[in-house]
PDB file of N, CA, C and O in Angstrom:
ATOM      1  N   UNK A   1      18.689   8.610  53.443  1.00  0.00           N
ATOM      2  CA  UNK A   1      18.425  10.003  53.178  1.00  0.00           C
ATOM      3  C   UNK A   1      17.485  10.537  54.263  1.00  0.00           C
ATOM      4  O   UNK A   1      16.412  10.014  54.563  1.00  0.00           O
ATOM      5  N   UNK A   2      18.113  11.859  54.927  1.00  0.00           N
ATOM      6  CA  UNK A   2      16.991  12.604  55.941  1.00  0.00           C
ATOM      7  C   UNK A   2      15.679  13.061  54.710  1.00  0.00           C
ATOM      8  O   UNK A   2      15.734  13.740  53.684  1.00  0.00           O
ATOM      9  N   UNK A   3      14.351  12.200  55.508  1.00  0.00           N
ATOM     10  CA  UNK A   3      13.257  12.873  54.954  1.00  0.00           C
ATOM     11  C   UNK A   3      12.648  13.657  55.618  1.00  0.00           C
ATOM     12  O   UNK A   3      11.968  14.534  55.084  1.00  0.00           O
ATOM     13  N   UNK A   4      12.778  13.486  57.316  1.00  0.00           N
ATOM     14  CA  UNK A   4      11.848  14.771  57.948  1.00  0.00           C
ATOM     15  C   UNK A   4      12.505  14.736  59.200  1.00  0.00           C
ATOM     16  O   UNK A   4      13.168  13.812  59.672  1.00  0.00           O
ATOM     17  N   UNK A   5      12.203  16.033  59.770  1.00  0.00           N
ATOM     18  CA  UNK A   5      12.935  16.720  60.782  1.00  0.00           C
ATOM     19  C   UNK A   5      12.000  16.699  62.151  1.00  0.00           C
ATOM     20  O   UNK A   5      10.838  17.062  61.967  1.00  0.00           O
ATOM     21  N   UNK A   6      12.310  16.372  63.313  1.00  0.00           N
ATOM     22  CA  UNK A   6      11.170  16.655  64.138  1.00  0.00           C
ATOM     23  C   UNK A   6      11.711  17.762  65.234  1.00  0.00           C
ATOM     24  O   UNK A   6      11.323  17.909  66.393  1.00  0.00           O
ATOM     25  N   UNK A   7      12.589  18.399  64.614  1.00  0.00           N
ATOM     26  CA  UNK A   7      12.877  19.760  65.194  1.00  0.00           C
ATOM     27  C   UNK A   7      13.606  20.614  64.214  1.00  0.00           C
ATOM     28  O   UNK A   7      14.512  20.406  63.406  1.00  0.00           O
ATOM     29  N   UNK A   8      13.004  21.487  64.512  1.00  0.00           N
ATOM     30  CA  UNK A   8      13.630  23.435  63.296  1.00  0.00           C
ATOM     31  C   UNK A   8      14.440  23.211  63.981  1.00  0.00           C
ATOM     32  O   UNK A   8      14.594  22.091  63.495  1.00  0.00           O
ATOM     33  N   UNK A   9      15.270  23.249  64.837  1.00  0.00           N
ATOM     34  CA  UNK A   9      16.523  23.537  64.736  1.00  0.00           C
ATOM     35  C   UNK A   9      17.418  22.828  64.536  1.00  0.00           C
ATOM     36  O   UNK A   9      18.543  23.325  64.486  1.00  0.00           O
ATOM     37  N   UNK A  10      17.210  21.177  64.321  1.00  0.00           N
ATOM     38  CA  UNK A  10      18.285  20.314  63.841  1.00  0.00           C
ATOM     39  C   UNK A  10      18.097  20.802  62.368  1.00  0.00           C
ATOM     40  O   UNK A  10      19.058  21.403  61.887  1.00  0.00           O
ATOM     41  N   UNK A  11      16.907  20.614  61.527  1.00  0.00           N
ATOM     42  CA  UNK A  11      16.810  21.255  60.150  1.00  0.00           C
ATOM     43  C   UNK A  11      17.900  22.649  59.991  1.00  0.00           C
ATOM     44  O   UNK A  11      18.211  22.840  58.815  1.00  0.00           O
ATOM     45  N   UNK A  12      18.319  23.319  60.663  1.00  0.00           N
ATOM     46  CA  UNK A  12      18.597  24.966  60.497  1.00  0.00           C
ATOM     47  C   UNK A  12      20.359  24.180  60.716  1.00  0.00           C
ATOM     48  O   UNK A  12      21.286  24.439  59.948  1.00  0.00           O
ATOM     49  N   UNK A  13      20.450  23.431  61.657  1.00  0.00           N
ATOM     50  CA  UNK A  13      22.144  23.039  61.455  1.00  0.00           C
ATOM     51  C   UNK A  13      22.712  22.299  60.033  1.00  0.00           C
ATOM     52  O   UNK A  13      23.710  22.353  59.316  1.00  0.00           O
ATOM     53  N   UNK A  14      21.318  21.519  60.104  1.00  0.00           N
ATOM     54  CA  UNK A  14      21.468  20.607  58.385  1.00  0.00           C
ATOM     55  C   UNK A  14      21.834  21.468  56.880  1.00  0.00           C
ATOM     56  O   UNK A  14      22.737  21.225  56.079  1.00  0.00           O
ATOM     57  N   UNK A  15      20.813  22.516  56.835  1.00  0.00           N
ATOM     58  CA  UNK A  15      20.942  23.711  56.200  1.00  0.00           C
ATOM     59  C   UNK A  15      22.430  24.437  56.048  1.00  0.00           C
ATOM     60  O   UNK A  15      22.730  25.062  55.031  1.00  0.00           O
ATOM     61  N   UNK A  16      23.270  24.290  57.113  1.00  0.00           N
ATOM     62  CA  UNK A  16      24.587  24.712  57.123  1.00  0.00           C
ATOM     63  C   UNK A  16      24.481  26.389  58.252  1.00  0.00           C
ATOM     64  O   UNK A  16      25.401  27.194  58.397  1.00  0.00           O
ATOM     65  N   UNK A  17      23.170  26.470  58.837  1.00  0.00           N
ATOM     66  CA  UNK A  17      23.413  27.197  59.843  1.00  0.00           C
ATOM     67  C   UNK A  17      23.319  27.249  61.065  1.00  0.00           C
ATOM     68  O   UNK A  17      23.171  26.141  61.580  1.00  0.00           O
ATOM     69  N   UNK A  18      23.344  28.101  61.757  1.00  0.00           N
ATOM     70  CA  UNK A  18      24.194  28.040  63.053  1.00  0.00           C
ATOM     71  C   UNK A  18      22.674  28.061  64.559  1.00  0.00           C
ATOM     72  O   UNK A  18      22.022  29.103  64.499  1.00  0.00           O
ATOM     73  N   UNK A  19      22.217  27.096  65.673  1.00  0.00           N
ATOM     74  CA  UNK A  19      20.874  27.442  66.259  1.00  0.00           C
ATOM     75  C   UNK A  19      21.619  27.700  67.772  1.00  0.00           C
ATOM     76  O   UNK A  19      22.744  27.336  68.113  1.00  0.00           O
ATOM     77  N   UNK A  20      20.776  28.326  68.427  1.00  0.00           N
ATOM     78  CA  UNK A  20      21.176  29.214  69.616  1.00  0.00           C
ATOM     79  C   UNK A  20      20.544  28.463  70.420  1.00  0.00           C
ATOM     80  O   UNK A  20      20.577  28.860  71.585  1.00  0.00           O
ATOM     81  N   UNK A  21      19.627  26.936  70.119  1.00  0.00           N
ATOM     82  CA  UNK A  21      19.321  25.833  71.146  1.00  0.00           C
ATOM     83  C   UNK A  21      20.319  25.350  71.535  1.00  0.00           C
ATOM     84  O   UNK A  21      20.410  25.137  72.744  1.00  0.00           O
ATOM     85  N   UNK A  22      21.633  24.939  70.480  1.00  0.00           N
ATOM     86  CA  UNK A  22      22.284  23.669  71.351  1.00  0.00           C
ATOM     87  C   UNK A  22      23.877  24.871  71.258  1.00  0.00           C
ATOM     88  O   UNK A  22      23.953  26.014  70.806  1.00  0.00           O
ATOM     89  N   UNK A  23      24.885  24.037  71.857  1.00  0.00           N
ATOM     90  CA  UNK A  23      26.174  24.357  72.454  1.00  0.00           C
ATOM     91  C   UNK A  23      26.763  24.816  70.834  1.00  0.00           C
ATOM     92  O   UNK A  23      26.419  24.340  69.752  1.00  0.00           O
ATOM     93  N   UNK A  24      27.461  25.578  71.033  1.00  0.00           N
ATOM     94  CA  UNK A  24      28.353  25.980  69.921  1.00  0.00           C
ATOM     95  C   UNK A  24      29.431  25.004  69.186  1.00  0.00           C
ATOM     96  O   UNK A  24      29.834  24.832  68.035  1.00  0.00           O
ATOM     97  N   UNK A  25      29.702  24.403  70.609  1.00  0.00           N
ATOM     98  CA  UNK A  25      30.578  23.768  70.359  1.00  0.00           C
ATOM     99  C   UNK A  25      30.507  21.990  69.719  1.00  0.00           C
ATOM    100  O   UNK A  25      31.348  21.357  69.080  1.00  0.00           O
ATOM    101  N   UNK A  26      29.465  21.688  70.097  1.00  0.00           N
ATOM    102  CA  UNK A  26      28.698  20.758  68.937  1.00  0.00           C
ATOM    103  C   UNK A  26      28.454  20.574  67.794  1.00  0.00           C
ATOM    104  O   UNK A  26      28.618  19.569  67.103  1.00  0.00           O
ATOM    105  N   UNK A  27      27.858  22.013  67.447  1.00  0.00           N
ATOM    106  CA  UNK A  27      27.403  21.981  65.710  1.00  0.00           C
ATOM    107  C   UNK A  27      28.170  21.618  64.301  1.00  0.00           C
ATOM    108  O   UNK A  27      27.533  21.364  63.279  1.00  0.00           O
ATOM    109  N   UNK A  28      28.973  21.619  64.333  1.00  0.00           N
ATOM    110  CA  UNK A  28      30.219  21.461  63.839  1.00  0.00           C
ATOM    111  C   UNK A  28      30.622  19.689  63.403  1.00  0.00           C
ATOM    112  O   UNK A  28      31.191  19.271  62.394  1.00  0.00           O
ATOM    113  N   UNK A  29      30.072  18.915  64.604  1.00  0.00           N
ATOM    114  CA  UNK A  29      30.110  17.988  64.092  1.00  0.00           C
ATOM    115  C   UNK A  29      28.839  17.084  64.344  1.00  0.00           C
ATOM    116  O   UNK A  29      28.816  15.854  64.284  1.00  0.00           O
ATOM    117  N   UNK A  30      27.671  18.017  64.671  1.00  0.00           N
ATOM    118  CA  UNK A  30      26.171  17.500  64.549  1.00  0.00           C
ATOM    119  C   UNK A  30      25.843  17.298  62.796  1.00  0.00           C
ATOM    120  O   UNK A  30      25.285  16.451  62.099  1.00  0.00           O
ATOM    121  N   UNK A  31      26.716  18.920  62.528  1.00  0.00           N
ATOM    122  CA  UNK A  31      26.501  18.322  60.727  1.00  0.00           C
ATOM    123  C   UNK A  31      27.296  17.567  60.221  1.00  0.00           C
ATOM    124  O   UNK A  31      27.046  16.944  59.188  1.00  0.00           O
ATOM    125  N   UNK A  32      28.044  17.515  60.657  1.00  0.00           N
ATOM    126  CA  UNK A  32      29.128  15.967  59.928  1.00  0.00           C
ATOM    127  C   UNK A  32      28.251  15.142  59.992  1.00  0.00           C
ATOM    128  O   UNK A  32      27.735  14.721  58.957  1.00  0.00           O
ATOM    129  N   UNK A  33      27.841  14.680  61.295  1.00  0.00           N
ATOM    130  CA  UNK A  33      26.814  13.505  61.447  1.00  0.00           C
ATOM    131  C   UNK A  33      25.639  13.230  60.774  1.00  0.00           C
ATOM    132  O   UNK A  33      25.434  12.062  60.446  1.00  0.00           O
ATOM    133  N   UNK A  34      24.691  14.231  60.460  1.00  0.00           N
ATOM    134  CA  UNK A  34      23.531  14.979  59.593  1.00  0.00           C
ATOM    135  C   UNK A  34      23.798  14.105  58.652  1.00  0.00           C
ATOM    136  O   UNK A  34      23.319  13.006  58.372  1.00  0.00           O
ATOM    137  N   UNK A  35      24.975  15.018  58.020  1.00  0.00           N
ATOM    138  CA  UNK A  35      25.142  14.369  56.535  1.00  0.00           C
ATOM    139  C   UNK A  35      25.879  13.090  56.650  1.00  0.00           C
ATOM    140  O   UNK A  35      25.172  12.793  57.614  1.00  0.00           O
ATOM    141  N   UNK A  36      26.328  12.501  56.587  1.00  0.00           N
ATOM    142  CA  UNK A  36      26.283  10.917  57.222  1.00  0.00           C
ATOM    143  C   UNK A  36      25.026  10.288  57.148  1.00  0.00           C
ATOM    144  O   UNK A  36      24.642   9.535  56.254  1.00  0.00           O
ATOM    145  N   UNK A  37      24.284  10.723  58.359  1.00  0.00           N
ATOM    146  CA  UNK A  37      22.939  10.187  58.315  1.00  0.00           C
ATOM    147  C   UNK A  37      22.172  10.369  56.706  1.00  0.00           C
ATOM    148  O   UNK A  37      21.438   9.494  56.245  1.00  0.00           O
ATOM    149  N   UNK A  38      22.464  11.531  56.053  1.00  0.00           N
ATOM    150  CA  UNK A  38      21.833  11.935  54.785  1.00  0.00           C
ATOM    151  C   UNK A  38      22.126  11.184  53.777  1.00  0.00           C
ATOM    152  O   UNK A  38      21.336  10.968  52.858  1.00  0.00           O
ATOM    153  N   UNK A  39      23.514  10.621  53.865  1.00  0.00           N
ATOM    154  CA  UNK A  39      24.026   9.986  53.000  1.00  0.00           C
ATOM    155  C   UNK A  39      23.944   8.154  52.992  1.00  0.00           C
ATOM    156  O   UNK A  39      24.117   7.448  51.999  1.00  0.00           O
ATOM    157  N   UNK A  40      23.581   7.606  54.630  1.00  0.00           N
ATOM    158  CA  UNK A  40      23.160   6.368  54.287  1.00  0.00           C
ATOM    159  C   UNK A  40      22.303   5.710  53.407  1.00  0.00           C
ATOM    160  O   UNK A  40      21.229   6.255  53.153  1.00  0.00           O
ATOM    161  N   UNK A  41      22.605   4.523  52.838  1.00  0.00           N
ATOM    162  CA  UNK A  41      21.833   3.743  51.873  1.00  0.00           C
ATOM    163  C   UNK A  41      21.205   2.551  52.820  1.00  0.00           C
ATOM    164  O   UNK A  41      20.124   1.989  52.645  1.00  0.00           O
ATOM    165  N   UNK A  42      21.913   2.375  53.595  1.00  0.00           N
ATOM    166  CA  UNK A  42      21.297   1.195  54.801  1.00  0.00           C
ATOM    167  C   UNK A  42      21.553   1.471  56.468  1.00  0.00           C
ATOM    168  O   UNK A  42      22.489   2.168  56.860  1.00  0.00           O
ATOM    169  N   UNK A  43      20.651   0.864  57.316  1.00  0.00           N
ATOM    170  CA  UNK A  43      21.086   1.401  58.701  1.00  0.00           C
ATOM    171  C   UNK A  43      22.938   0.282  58.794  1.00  0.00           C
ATOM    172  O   UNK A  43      23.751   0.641  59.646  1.00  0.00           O
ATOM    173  N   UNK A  44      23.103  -0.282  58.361  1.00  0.00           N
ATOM    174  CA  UNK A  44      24.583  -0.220  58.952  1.00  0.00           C
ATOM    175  C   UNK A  44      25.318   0.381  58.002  1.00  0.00           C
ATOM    176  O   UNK A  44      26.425  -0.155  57.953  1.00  0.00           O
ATOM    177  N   UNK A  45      25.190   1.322  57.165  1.00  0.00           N
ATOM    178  CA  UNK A  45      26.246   2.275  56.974  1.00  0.00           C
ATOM    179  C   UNK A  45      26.437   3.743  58.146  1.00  0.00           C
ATOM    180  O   UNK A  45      26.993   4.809  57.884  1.00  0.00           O
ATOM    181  N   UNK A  46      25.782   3.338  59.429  1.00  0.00           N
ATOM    182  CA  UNK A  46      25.869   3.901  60.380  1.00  0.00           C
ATOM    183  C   UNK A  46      26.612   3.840  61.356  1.00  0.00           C
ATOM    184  O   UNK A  46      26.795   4.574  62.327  1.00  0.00           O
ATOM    185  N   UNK A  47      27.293   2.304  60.805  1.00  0.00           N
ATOM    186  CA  UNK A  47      28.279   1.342  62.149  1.00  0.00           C
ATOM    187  C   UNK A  47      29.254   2.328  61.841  1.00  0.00           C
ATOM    188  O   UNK A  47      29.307   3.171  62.736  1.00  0.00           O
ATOM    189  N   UNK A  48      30.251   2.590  60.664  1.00  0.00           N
ATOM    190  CA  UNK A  48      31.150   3.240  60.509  1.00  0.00           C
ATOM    191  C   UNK A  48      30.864   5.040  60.293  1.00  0.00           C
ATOM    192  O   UNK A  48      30.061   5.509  59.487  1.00  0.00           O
ATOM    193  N   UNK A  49      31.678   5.783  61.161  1.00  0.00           N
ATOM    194  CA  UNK A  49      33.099   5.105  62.164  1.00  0.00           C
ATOM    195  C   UNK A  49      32.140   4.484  63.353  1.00  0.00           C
ATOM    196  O   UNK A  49      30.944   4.561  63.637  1.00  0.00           O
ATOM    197  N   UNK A  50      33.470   3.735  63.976  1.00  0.00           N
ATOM    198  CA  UNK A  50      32.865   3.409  65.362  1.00  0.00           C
ATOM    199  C   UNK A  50      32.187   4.569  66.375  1.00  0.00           C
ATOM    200  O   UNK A  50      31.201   4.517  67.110  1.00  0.00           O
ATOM    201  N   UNK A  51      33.377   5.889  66.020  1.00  0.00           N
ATOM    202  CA  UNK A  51      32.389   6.737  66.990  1.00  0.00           C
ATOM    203  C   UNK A  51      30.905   7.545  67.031  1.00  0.00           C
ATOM    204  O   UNK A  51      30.381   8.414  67.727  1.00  0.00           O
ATOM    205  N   UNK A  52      30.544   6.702  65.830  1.00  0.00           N
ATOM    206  CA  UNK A  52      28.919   6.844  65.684  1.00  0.00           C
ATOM    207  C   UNK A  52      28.092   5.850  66.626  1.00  0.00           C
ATOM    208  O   UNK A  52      26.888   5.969  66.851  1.00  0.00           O
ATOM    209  N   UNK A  53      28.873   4.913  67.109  1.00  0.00           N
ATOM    210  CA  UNK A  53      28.252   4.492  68.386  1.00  0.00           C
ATOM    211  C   UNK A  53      26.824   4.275  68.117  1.00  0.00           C
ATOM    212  O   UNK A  53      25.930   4.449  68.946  1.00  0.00           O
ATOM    213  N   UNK A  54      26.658   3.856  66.818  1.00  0.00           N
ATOM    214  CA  UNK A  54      24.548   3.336  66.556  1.00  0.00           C
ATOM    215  C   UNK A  54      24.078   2.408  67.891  1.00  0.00           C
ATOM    216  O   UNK A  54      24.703   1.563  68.532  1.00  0.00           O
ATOM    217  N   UNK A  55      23.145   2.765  67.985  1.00  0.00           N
ATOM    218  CA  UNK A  55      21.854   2.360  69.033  1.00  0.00           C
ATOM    219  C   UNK A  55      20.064   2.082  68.519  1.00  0.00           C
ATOM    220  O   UNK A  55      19.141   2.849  68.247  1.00  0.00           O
ATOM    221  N   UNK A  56      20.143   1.280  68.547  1.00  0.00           N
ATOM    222  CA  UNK A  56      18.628   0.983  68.781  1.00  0.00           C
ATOM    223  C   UNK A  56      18.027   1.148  70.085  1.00  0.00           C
ATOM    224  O   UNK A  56      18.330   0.569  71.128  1.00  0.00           O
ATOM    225  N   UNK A  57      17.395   1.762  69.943  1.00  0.00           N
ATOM    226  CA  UNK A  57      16.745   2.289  71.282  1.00  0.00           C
ATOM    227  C   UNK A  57      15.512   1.583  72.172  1.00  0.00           C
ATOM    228  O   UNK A  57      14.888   0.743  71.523  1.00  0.00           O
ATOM    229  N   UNK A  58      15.211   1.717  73.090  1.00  0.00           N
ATOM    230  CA  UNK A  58      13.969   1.478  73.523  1.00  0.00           C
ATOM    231  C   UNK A  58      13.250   2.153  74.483  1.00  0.00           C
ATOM    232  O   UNK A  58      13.344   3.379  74.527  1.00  0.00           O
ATOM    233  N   UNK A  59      12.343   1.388  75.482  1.00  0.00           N
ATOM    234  CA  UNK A  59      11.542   2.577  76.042  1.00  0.00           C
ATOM    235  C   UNK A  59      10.869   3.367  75.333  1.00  0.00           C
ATOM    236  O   UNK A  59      10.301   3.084  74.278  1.00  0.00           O
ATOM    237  N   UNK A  60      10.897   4.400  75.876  1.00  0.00           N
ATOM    238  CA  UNK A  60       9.965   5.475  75.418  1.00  0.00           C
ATOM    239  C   UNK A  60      10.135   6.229  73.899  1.00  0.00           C
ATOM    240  O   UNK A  60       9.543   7.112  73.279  1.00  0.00           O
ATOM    241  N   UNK A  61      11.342   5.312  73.675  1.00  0.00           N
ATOM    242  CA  UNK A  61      12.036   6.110  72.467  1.00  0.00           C
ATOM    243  C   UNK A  61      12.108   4.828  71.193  1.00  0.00           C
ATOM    244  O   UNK A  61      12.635   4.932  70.086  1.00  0.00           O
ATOM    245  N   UNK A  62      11.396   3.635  71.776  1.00  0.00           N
ATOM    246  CA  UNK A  62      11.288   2.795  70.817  1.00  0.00           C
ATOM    247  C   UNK A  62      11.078   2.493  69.218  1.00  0.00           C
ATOM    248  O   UNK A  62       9.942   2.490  68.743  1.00  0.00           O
ATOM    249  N   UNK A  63      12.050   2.280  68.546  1.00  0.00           N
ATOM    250  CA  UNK A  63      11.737   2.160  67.118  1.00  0.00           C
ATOM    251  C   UNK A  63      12.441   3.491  66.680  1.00  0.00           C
ATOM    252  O   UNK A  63      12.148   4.037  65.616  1.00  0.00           O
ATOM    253  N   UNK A  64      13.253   3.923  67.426  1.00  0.00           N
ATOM    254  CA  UNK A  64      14.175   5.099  67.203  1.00  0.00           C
ATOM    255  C   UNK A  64      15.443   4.308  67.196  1.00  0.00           C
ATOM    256  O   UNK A  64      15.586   3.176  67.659  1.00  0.00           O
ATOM    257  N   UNK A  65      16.502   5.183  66.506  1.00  0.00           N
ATOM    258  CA  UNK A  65      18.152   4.855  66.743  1.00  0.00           C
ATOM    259  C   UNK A  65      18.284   6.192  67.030  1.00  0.00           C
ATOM    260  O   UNK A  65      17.464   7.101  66.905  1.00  0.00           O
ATOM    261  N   UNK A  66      19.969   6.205  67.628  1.00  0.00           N
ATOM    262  CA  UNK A  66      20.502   7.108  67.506  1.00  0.00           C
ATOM    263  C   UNK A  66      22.360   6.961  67.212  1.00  0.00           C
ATOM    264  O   UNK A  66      23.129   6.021  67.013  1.00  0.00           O
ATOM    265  N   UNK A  67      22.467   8.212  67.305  1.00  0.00           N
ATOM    266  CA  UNK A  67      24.176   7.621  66.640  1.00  0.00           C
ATOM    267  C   UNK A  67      24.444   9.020  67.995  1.00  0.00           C
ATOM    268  O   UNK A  67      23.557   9.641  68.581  1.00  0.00           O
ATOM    269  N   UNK A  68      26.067   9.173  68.168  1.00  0.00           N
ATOM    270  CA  UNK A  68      26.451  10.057  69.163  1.00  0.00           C
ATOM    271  C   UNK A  68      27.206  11.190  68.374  1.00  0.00           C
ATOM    272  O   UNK A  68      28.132  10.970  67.593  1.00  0.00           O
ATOM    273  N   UNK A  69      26.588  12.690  68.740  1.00  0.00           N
ATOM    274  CA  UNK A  69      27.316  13.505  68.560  1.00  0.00           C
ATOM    275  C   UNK A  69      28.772  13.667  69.424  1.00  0.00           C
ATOM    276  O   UNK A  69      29.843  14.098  68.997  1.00  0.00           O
ATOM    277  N   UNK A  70      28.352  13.031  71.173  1.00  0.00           N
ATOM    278  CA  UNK A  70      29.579  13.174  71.967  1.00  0.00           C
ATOM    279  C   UNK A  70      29.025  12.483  72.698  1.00  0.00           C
ATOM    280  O   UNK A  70      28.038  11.863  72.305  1.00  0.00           O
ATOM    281  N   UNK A  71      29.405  12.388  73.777  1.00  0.00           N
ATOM    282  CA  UNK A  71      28.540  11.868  75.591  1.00  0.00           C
ATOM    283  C   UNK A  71      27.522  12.489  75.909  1.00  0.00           C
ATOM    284  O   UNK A  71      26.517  11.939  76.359  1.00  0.00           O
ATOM    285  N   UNK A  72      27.634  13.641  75.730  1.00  0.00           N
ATOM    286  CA  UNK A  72      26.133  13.783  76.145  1.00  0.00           C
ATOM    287  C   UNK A  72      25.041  14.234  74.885  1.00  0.00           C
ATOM    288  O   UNK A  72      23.974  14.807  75.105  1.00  0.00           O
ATOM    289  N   UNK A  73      25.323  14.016  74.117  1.00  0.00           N
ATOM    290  CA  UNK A  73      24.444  14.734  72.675  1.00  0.00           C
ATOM    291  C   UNK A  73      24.321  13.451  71.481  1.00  0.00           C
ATOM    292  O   UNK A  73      25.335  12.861  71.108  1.00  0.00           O
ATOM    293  N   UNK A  74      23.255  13.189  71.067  1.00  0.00           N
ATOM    294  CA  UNK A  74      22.799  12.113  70.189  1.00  0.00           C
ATOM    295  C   UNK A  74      22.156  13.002  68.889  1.00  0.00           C
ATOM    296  O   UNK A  74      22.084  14.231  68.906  1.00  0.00           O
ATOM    297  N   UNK A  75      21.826  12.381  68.067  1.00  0.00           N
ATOM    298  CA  UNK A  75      20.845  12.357  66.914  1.00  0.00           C
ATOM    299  C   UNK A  75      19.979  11.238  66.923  1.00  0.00           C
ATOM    300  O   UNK A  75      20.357  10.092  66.680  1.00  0.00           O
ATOM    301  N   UNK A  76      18.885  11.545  67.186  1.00  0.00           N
ATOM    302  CA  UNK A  76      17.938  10.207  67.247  1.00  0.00           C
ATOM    303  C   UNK A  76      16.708  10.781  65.612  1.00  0.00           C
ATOM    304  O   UNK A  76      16.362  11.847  65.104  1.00  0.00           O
ATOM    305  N   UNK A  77      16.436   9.166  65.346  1.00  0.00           N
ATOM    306  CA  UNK A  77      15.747   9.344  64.370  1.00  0.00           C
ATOM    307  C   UNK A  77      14.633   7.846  64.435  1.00  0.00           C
ATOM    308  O   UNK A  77      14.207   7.244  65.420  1.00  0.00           O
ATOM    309  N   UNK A  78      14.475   7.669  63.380  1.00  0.00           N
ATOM    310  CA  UNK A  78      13.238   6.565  62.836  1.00  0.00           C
ATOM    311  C   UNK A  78      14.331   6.190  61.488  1.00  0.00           C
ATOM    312  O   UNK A  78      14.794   6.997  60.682  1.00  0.00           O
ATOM    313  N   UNK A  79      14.564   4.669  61.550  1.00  0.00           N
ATOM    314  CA  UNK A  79      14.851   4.437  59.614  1.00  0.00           C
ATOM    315  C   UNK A  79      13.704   3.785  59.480  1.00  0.00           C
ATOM    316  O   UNK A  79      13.084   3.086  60.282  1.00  0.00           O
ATOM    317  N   UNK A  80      13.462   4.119  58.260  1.00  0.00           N
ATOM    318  CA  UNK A  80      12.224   2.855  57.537  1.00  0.00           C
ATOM    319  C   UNK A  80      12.746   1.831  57.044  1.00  0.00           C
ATOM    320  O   UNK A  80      13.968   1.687  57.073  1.00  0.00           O
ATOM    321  N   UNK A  81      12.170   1.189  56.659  1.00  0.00           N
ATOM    322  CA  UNK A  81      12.385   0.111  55.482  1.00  0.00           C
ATOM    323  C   UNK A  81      12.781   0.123  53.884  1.00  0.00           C
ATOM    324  O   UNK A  81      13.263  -0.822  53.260  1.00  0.00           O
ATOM    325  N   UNK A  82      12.426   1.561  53.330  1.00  0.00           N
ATOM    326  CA  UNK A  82      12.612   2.321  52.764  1.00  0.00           C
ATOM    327  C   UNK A  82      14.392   3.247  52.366  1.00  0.00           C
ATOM    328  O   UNK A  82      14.723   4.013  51.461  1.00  0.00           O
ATOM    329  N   UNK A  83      15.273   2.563  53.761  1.00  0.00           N
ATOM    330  CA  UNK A  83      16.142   3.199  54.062  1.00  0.00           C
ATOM    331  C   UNK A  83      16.198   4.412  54.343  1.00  0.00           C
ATOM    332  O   UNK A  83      17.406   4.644  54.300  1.00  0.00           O
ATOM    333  N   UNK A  84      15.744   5.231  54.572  1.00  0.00           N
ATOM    334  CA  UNK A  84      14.920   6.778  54.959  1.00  0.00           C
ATOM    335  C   UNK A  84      15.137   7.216  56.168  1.00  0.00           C
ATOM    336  O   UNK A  84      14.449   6.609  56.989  1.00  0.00           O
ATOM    337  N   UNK A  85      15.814   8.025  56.617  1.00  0.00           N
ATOM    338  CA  UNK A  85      15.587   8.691  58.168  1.00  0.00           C
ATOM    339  C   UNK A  85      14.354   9.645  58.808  1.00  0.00           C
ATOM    340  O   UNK A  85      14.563  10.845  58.634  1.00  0.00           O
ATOM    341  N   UNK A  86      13.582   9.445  59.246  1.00  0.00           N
ATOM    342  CA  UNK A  86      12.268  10.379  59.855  1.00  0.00           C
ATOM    343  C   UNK A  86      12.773  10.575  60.988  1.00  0.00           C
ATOM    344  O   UNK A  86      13.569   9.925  61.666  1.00  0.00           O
ATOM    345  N   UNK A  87      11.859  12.216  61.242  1.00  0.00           N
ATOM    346  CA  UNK A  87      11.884  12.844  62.589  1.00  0.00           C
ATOM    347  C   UNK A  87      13.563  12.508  63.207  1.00  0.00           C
ATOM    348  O   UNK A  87      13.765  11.698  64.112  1.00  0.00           O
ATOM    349  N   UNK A  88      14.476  13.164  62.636  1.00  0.00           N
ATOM    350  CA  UNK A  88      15.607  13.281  63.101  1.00  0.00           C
ATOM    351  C   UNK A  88      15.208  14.372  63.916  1.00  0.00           C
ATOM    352  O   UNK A  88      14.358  15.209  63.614  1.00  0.00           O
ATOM    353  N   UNK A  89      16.050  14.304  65.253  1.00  0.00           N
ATOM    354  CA  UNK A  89      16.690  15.795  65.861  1.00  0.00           C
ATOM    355  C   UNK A  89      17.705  15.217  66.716  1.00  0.00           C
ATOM    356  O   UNK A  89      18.059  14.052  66.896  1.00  0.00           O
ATOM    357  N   UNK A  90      18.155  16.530  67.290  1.00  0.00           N
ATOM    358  CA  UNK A  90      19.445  16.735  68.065  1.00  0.00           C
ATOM    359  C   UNK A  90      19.242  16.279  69.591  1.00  0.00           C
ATOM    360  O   UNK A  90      18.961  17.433  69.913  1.00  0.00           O
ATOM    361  N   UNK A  91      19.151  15.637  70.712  1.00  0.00           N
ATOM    362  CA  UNK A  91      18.844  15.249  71.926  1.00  0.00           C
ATOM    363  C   UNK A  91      19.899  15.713  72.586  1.00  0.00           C
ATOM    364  O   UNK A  91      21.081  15.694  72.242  1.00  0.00           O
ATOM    365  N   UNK A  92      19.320  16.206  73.726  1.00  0.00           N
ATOM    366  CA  UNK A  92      20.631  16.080  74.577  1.00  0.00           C
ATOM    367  C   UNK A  92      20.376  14.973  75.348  1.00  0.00           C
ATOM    368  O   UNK A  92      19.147  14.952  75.421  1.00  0.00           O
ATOM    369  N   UNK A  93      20.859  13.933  76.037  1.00  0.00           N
ATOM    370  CA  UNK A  93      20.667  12.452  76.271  1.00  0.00           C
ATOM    371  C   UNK A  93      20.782  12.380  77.521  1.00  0.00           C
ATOM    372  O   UNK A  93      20.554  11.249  77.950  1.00  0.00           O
ATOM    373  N   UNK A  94      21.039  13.123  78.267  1.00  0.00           N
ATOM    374  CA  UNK A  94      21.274  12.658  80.018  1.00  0.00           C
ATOM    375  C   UNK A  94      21.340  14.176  80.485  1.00  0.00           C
ATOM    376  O   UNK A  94      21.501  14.450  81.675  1.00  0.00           O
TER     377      UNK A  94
END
């Protein structure tokens, strides 16, 4: 379950509306993904589908995952232990 957002405007796509940060043509299935993410009970109910492409991250972004909106657009977050998603937002990745 998303517990916290570390950007208003991934929150405002989650919500079911529309943000003038990212591409139009994204949003659409940033919330598919959202809710996905909202709806996991464990981090590998993230494996499926494959084109969620889960990542554990590192570097600077350590102790984050992310799953892929497309090639160039992610959702990165925090799971707990808790099963919980923190500080989700929308990245653009490269």
């Amino acid at each position: 379950m998303i517990v916290s957002f570390k950007s208003e405007e991934t929150k405002l796509i989650f919500e079911g509306f529309t943000s003038s940060q990212y591409p139009s043509n994204i949003q659409k299935t940033a919330l598919r993904k959202l809710l996905i993410l909202d709806a996991a009970t464990s981090i590998n109910d993230l494996r499926l589908p494959p084109g969620n492409r889960l990542e554990k991250l590192v570097g600077d972004r350590k102790g984050q995952y992310s799953i892929r909106i497309n090639d160039q657009w992610r959702i990165c977050f925090v799971w707990t232990d808790e099963n919980n998603a923190l500080e989700v937002e929308i990245v653009d990745y490269h």
